[in-house]
C-alpha positions in Angstrom: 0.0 0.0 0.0 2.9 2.6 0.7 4.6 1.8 -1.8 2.1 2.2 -4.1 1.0 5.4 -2.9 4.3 6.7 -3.0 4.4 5.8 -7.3 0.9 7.8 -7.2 2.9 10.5 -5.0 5.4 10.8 -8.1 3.5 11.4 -10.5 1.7 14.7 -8.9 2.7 18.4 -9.7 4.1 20.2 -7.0 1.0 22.2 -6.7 -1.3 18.9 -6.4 1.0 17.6 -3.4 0.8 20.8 -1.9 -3.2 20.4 -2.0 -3.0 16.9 -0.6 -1.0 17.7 1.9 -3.6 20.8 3.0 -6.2 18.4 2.8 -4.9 16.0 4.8 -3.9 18.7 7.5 -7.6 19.7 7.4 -8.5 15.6 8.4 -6.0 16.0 11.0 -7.6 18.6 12.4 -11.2 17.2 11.7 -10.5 13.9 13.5 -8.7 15.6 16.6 -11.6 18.2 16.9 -14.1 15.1 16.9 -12.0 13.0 19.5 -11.4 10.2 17.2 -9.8 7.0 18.3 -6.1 7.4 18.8 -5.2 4.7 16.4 -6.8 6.7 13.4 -5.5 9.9 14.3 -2.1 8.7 14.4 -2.6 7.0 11.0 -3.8 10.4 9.3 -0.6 12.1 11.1 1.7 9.2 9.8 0.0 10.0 6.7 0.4 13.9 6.9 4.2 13.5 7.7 4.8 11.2 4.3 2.9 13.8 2.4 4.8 17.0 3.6 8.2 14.5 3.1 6.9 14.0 -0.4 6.5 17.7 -1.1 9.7 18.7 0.7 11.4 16.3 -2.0 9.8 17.3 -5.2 10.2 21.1 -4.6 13.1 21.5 -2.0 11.1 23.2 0.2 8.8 23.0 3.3 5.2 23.0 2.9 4.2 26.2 4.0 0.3 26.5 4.3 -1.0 29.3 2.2 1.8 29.6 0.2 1.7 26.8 -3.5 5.0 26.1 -4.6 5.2 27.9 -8.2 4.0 24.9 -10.6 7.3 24.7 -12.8 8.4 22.8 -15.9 11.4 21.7 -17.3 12.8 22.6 -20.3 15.1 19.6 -20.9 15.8 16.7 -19.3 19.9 17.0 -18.6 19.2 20.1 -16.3 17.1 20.8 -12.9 18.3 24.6 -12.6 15.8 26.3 -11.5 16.4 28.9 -14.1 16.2 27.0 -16.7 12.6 26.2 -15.9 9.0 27.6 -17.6 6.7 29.3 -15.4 3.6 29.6 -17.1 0.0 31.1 -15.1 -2.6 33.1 -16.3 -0.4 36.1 -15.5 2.9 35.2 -15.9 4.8 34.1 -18.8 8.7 33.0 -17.9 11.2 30.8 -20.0 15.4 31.3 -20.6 15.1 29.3 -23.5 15.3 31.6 -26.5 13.2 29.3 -28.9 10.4 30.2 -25.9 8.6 27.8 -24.1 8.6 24.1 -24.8 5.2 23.3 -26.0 5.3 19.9 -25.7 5.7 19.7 -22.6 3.2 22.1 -21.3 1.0 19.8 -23.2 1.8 17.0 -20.8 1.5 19.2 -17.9 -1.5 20.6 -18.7 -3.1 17.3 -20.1 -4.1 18.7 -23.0 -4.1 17.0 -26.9 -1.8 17.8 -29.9 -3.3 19.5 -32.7 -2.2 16.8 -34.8 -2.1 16.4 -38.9 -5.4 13.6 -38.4 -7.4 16.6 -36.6 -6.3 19.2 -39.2 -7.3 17.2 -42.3 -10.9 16.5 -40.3 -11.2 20.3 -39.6 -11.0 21.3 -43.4 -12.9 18.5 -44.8 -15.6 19.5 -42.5 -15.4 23.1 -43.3 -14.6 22.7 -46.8 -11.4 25.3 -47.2 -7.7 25.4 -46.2 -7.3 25.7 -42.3 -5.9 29.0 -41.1 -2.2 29.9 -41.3 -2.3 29.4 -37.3 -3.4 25.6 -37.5 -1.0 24.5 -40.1 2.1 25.9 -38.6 1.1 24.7 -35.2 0.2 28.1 -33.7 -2.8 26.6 -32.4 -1.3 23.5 -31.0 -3.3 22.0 -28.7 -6.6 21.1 -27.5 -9.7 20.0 -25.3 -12.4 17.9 -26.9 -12.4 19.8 -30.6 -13.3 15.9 -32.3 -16.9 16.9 -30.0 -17.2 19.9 -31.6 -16.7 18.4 -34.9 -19.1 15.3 -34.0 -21.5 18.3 -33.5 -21.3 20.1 -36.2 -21.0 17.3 -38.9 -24.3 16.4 -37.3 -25.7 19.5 -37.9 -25.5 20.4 -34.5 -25.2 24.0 -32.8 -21.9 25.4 -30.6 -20.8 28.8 -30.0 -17.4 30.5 -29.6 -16.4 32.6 -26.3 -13.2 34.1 -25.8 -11.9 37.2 -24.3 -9.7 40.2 -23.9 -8.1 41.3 -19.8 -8.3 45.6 -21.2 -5.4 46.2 -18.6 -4.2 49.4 -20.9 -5.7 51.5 -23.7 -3.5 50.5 -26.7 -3.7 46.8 -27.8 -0.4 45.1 -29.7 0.0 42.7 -32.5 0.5 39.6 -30.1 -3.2 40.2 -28.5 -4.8 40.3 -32.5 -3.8 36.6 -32.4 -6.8 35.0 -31.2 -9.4 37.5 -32.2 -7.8 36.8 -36.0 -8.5 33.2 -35.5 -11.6 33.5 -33.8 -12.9 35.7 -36.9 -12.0 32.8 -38.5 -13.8 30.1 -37.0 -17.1 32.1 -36.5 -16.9 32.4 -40.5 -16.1 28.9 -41.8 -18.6 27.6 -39.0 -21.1 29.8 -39.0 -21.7 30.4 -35.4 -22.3 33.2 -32.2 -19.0 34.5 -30.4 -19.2 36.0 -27.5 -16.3 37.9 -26.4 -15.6 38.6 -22.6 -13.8 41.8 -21.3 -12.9 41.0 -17.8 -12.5 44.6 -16.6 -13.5 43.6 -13.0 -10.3 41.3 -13.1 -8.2 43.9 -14.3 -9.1 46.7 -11.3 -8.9 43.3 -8.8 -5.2 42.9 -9.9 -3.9 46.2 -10.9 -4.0 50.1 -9.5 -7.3 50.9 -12.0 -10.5 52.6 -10.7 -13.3 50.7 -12.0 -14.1 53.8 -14.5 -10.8 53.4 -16.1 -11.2 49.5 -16.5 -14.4 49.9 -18.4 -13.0 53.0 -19.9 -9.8 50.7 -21.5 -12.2 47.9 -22.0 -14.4 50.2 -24.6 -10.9 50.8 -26.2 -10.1 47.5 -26.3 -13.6 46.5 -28.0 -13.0 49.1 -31.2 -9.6 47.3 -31.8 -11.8 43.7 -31.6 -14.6 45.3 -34.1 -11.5 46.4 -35.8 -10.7 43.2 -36.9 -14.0 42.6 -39.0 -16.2 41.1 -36.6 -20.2 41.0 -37.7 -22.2 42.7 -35.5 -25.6 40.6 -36.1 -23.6 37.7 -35.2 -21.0 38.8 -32.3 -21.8 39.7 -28.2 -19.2 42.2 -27.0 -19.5 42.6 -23.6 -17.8 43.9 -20.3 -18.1 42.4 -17.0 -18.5 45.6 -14.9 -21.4 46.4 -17.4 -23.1 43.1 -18.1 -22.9 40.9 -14.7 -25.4 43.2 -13.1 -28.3 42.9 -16.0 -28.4 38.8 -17.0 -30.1 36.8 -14.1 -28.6 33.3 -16.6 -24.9 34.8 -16.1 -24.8 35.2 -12.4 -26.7 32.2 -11.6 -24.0 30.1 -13.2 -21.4 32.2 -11.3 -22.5 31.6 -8.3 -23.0 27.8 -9.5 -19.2 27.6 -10.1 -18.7 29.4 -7.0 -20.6 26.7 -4.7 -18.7 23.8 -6.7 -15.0 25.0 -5.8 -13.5 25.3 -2.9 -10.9 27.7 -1.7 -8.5 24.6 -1.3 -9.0 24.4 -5.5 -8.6 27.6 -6.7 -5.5 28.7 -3.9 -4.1 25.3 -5.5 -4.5 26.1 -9.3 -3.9 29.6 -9.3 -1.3 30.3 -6.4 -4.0 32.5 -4.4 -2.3 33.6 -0.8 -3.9 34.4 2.3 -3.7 38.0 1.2 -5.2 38.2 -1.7 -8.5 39.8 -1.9 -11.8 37.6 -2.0 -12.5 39.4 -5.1 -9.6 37.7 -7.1 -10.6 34.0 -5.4 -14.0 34.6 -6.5 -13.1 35.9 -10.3 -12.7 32.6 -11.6 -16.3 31.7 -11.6 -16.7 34.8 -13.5 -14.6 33.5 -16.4 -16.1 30.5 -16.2 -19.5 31.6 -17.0 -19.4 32.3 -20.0 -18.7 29.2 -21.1 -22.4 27.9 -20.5 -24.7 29.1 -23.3 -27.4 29.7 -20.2 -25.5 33.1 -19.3 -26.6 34.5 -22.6 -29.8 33.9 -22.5 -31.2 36.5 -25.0 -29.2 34.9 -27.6 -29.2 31.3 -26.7 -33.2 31.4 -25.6 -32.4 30.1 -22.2 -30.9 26.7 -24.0 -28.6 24.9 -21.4 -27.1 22.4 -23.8 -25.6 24.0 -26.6 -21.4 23.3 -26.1 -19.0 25.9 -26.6 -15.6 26.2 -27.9 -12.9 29.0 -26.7 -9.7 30.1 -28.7 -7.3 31.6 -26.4 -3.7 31.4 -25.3 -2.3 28.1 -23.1 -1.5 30.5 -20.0 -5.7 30.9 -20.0 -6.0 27.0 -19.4 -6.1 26.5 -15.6 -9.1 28.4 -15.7 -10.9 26.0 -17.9 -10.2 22.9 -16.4 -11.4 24.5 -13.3 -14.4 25.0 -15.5 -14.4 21.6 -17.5 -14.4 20.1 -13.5 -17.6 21.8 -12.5 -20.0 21.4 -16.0 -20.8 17.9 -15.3 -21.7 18.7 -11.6 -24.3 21.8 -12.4 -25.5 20.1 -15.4 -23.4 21.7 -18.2 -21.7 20.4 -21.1 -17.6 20.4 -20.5 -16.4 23.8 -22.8 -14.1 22.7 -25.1 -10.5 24.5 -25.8 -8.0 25.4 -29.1 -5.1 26.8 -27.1 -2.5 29.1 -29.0 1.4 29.5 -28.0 2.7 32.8 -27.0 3.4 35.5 -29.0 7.3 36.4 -28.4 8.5 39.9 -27.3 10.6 41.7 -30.1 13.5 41.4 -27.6 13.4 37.3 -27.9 11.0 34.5 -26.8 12.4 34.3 -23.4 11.2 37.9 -22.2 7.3 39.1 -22.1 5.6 41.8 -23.6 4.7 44.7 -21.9 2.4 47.4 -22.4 4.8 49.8 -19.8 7.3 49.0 -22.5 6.5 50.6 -26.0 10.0 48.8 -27.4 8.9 45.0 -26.4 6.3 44.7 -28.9 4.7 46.7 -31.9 1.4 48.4 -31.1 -1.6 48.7 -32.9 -1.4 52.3 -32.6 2.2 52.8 -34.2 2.8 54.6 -37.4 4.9 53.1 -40.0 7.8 55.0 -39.4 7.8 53.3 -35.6 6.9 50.2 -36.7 9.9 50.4 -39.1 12.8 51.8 -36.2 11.9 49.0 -33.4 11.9 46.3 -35.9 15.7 47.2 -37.0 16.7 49.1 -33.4 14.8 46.0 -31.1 13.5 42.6 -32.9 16.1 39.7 -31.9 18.2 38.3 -34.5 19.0 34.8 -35.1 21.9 35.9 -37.5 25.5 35.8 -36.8 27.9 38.5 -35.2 29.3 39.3 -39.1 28.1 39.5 -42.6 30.9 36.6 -43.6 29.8 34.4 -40.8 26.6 34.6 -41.5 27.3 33.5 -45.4 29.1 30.6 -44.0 26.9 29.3 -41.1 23.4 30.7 -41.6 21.3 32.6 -39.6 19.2 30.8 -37.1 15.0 30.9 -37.7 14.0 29.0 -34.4 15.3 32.1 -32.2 14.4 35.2 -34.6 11.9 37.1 -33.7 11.1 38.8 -37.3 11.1 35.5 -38.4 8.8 34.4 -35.8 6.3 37.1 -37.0 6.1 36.2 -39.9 4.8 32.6 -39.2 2.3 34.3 -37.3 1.5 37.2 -40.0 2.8 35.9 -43.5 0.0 34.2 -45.3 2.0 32.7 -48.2 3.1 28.8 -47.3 5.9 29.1 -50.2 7.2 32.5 -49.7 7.8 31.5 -45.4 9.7 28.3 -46.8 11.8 30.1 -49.0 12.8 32.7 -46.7 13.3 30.0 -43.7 15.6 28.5 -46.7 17.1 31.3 -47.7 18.2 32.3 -43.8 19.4 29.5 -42.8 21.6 28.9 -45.7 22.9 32.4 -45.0 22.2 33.4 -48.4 19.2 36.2 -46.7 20.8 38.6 -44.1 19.2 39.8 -40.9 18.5 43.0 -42.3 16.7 41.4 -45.3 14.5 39.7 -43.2 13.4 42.5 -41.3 12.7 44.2 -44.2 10.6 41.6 -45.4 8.6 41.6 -41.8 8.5 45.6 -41.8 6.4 45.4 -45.4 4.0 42.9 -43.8 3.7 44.5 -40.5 3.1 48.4 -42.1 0.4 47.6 -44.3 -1.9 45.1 -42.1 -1.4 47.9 -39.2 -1.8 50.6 -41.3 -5.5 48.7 -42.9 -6.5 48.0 -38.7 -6.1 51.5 -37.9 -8.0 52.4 -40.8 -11.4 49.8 -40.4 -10.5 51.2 -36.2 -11.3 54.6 -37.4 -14.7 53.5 -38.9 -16.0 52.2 -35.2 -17.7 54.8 -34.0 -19.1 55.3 -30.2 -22.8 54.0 -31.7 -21.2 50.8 -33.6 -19.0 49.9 -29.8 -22.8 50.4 -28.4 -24.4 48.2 -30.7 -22.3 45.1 -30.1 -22.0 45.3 -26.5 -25.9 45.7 -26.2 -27.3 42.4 -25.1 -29.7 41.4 -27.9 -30.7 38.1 -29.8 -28.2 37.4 -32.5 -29.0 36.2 -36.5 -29.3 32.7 -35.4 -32.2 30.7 -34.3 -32.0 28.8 -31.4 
């Protein structure tokens, strides 16, 4: 028996052990509180001690209650430096590895499924076109249940898209277009609702933001998402501060989620302290919600059943499995998940992007000329210290940034390969290939700003009033 509990003990996260071990504590002090026979409370000590030994060896550390062990990741196998590790949350994004994070592995972290070639080839038989740029170069990489979906719709039956935007500052970059270009894309080839969360009431939790100026930078936020061509007969916009207090559906099923987790859960998934406010323990139900086609009532015609699929970026996840844990216990289908990587800081992979730092990324809101000087002065170069090295060795595509943006922005398959080709052979210089990323990036910012300055005060109104949508239901 012990030794068989200790083989289940290895194969738990640091963050699970630490919840075992505060469970376990809690029977401790259950059994001692009830006076319960000697012999059983010494098993559950005996028990306790092997627990906070197991956590002591997997993170080097003492359980400390109250304070999870940050859930890290290896990069490699050969090392256990801690700073060589991944940290990935919902708010936090940290690798030293300049390719970024290792994808793979988060995969079998987060128990998640490969986007694999299989699923690919069923996606565009099913919708009838080429797949997006982002599924055949493995931006979206991974998923939850997206063979469901496709059950569904091949059967002719409905689902809905939900994904979101945290409006933590008034100018949006390139990186946060990323799912909002893909989600365009699904709602079209499908044919289905998106809602579109903006968690404003998260962003004045965490940061020093009166609730006026969270809504205030949400509204922002919105124009850029209209920006990108979203149709209004067919798209939700809304804001948490503004739409939690007017739909009876929404806050039921928050306070459903809320009833279903325990504090225990959501200190061990998301690293909550003893200090942090309620308001951020309890904000997880609110992203959940969405998720159940009951909180949109006006659109969904009080359906219960309808399943929905969110787009979004891996570091989003924890919340969903949260959410995928609860459905089944208040009577709601599981949501299921297309997770995207990270989009890399022009500075490399390895650092984040930063909206107090206008040089770590290019903004939706930068002219040409901008665009232009931080891709030369700033984006990280894979190429070699000099001209004649670089004809002899090659430039290096997994660690270059401009190279990385064009996977994400440069449509043609042919042209990408030819330039990866051309780089590596050394034959294309570093300053060719920013060139070639500076004449994508101008014209598709330049185009955004443009359609940006079309969404008017009236149009931002008119998708984040909650109405029925062109779809029958």
């Amino acid at each position: 028996m012990a030794d068989h509990l200790n083989c289940d003990l290895t194969s738990l996260t640091p963050l699970q052990l630490f919840e075992k071990v505060t469970e376990q504590g809690e029977k401790v002090r259950a059994l001692k509180a009830g006076k319960a026979p000697k012999d059983e409370i010494d098993a559950a000590v005996r028990m306790l001690l092997s627990l906070k030994q197991s956590y002591k060896i997997a993170t080097g550390q003492d359980y400390q209650a109250g304070l999870p062990p940050k859930d890290l990741v290896l990069i490699n196998n050969s090392t256990t430096k801690e700073e060589d590790e991944d940290f990935v949350d919902p708010w936090t994004v940290q690798t030293s590895n300049a390719k970024g994070v290792d994808y793979d592995k988060l995969i079998v972290r987060f128990g998640s499924s490969k986007i694999d070639t299989d699923l690919i080839n069923r996606i565009e038989r099913a919708i009838g076109q080429k797949p997006h740029r982002f599924l055949r170069r493995g931006i979206f990489f991974s998923h939850r249940d997206m063979d469901q979906i496709l059950n569904a719709y091949e059967n002719k039956k409905s689902f809905y898209l939900y994904t979101g935007r945290g409006p933590s500052s008034q100018a949006m970059h390139v990186g946060h277009l990323i799912p909002f270009i893909f989600t365009k894309w699904l709602q079209e080839v499908f044919d289905v609702p998106l809602v579109i969360q903006l968690t404003d009431d998260e962003k004045y939790l965490w940061k020093d933001l009166t609730t006026e100026k969270a809504y205030e930078y949400a509204k922002e936020n919105a124009r850029d998402i209209i920006a990108c061509g979203f149709d209004v007969n067919k798209t939700f916009i809304f804001s948490d501060l503004d739409y939690l207090g007017t739909s009876t559906g929404f806050y039921r099923n928050i306070v459903k989620v809320q009833k279903h987790v325990t504090f225990n859960q959501v200190k061990g998934i998301f690293g909550f302290t003893d200090s942090d406010c309620i308001g951020k323990i309890s904000f997880p139900a609110i992203q959940a919600a969405p998720s159940f086609s009951s909180s949109f009532p006006q659109i969904f015609n009080g359906k219960e059943n309808i399943q929905c699929l969110i787009p979004c970026a891996i570091d989003q996840d924890p919340y969903f499995r949260m959410t995928r844990d609860v459905a089944p216990r208040i009577g709601q289908p599981k949501p299921a998940l297309l997770h995207s990587i990270f989009f890399p800081a022009l500075q490399g992979a390895q650092t984040k992007m930063s909206a107090s730092d206008p040089n770590s990324s290019i903004f939706l809101t930068d002219t040409p000329k901008q665009i232009k000087t931080k891709i030369n002065k700033h984006a990280f170069s894979g190429g070699r210290d000099t001209i004649e090295e670089h004809r002899k060795y090659g430039g290096n595509c997994d660690v270059d940034v401009s190279f990385m943006y064009l996977t994400f922005f440069l449509e043609d398959d042919d042209k990408l390969e030819q330039l990866k080709q051309a780089y590596t052979s050394g034959e294309l210089l570093t300053g060719e290939l920013k060139k070639v990323l500076i004449e994508t990036l101008q014209p598709l910012i330049a185009a955004h700003q443009e359609r940006r300055k079309q969404v008017t005060d009236e149009v931002v109104k008119l998708f984040m009033t909650p109405r029925k949508l062109a779809f029958e239901f």
